[in-house]
C-alpha positions as CSV (number, residue, x, y, z in Angstrom):
1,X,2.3,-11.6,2.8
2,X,3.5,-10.3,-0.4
3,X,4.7,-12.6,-3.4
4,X,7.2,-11.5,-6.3
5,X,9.0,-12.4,-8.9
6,X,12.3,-12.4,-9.9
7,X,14.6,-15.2,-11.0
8,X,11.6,-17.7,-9.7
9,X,8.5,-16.7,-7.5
10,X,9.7,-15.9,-3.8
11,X,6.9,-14.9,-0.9
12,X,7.7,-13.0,2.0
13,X,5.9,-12.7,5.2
14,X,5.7,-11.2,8.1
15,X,3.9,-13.0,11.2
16,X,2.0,-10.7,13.2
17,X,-1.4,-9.0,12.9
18,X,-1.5,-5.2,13.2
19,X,-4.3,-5.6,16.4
20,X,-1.0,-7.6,18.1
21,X,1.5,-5.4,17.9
22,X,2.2,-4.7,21.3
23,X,1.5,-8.2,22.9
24,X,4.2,-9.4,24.6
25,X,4.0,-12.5,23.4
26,X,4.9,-10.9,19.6
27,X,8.7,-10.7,20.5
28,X,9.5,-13.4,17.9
29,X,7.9,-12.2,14.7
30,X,9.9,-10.9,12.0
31,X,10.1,-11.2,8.1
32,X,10.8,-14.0,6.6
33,X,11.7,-15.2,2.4
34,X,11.3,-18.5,1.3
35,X,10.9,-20.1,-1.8
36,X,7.1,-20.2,-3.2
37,X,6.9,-23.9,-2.4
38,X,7.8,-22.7,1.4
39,X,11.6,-24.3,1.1
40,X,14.7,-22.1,1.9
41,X,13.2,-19.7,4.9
42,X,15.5,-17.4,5.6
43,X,15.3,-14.3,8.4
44,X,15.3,-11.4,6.9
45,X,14.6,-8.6,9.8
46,X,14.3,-9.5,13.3
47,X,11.7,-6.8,13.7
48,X,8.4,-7.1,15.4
49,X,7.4,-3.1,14.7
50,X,6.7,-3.9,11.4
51,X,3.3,-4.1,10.2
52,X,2.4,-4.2,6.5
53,X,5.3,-4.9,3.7
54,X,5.3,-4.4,0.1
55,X,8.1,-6.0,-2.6
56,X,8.9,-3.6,-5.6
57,X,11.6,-5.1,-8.2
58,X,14.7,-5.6,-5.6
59,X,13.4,-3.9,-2.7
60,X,11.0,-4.4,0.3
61,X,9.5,-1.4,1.5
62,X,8.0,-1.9,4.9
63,X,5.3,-0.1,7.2
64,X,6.3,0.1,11.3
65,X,5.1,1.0,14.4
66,X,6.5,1.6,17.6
67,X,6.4,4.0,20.3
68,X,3.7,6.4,18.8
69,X,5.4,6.6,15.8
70,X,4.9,5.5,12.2
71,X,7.8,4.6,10.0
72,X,8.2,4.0,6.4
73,X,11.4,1.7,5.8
74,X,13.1,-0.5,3.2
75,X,15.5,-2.7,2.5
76,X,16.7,-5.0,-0.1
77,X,14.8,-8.3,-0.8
78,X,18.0,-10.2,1.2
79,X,17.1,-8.1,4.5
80,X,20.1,-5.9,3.6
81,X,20.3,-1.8,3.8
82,X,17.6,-1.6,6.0
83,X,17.1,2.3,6.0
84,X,14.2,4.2,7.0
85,X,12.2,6.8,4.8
86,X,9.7,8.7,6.4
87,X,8.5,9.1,10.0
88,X,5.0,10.6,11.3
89,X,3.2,10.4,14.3
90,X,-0.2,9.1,13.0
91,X,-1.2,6.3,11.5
92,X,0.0,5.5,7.4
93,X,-3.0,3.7,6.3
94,X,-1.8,2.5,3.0
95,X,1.3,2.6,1.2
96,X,2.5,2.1,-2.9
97,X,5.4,2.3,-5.5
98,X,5.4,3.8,-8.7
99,X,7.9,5.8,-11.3
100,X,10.3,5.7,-8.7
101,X,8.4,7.8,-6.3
102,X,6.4,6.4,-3.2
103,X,2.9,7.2,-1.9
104,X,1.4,7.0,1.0
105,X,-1.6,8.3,3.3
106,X,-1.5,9.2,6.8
107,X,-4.5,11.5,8.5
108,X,-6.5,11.8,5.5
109,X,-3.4,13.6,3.8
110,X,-1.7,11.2,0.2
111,X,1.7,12.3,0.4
112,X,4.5,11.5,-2.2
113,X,8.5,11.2,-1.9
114,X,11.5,10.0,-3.9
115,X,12.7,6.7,-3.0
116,X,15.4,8.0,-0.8
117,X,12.9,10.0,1.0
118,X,13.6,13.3,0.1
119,X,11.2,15.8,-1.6
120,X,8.1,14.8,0.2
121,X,5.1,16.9,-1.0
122,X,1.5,16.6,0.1
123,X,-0.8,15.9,-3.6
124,X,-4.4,15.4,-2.1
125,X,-6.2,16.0,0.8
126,X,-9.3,14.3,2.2
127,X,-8.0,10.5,0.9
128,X,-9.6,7.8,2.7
129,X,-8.1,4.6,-0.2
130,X,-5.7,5.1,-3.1
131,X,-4.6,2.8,-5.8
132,X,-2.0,3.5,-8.5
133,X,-2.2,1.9,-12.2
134,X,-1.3,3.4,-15.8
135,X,-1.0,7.4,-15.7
136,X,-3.4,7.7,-13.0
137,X,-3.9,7.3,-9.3
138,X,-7.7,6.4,-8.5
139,X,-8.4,7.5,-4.7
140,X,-12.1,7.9,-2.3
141,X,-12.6,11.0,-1.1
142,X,-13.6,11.9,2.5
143,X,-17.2,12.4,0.8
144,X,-17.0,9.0,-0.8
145,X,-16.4,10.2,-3.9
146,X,-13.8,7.6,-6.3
147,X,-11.7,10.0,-8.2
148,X,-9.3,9.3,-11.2
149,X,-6.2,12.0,-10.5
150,X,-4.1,12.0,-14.0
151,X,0.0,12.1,-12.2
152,X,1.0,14.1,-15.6
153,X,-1.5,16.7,-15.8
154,X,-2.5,17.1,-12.2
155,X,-6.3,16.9,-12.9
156,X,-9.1,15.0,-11.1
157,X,-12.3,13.3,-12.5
158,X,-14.9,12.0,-10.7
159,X,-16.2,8.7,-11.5
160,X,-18.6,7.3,-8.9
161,X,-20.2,7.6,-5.6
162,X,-20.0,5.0,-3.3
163,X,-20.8,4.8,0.5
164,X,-17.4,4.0,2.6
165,X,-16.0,2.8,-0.6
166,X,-12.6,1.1,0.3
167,X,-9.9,-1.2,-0.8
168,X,-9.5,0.1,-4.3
169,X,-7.3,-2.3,-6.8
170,X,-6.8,-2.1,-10.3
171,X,-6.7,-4.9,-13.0
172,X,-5.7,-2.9,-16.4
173,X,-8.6,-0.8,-16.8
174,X,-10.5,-2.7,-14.0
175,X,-11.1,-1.1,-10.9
176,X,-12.2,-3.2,-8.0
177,X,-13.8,-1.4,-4.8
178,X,-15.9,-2.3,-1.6
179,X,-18.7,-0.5,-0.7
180,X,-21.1,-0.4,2.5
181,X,-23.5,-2.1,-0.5
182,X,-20.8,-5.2,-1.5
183,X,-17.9,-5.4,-4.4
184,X,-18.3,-3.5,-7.5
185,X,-15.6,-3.3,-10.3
186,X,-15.9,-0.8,-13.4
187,X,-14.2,-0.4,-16.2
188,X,-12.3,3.1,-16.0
189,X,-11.7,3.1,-19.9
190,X,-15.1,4.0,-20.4
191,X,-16.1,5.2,-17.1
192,X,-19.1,2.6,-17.0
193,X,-21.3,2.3,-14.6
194,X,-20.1,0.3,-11.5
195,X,-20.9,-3.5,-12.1
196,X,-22.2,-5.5,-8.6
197,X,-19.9,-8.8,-8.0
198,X,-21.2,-9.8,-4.9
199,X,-23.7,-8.3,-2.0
């Protein structure tokens, strides 16, 4: 599920779990709006492929598999213009939106595109989680390594080790990880050491 605002909070879902998406009993899911107090559903795409949505501004961009192949899509927030971006045969384990440019990570590789899909570039290999936030992207490295990668001057600092670190999210200068070892958060400002919220 992803929730947004814009004129009002507004959710949208998709029912389906990724491990179910080639039941055959998955033929009705599809993405759904409604209002955030659940009123005024309406059907947005009839399409059980997809997987993983995210809502940027008026747009939904959208995450799909189906027949061995991984799609990127989007559309706008009324199910309208449903286009799709990029297509690869492996998995895309994670996908963002930033400064009109998306990111997203398939086979260890972060790639980046405009927002039509043109101009796609591989930036960094060996990316196991990425977050974006401020002028940086903060990523884990196939060594477990959580790196800070500056989008303006292309450089990369290393800020901690952590053992299959994952699900990287960033609160202003807060950035939240998992580790083998529980949830840490450090301050990226300061580049403290990581704090222990829970084991």
């Amino acid at each position: 599920f992803c929730v947004a605002e814009g004129g009002g909070y507004k959710v949208w879902g998709y029912f389906k779990e990724e491990e179910d998406r080639y039941d055959d009993d998955d033929e009705d899911t599809a993405v759904y709006s409604t209002d955030y107090n659940g009123l005024n559903k309406q059907l947005l795409a009839a399409n059980d492929d997809i997987i993983r949505i995210r809502v940027v501004k008026d747009k939904i961009y959208y995450v799909e598999s189906a027949d061995d192949e991984y799609n990127i899509g989007v559309m706008n927030t009324d199910g309208s213009n449903n286009s799709i971006l990029v297509s690869t045969e492996s998995s895309i384990s994670k996908m963002a939106v930033k400064d009109n440019l998306l990111y997203y990570c398939t086979d260890s590789q972060l790639f980046t595109c405009k927002l039509d899909g043109t101009d796609q570039k591989a930036l960094i290999s060996g990316v196991s989680a990425f977050t974006l936030g401020g002028k940086s992207l903060y990523y884990v490295s196939d060594d477990d390594v959580i790196i800070a990668y500056d989008l303006k001057k292309e450089t990369h600092t290393e800020l901690t080790s952590a053992s299959e670190a994952a699900d990287l999210a960033l609160n202003g200068s807060i950035l939240y990880f998992t580790c083998e070892d529980g949830l840490f958060s450090m301050d990226t400002s300061s580049i403290s050491f990581p704090k222990t919220l829970t084991c």
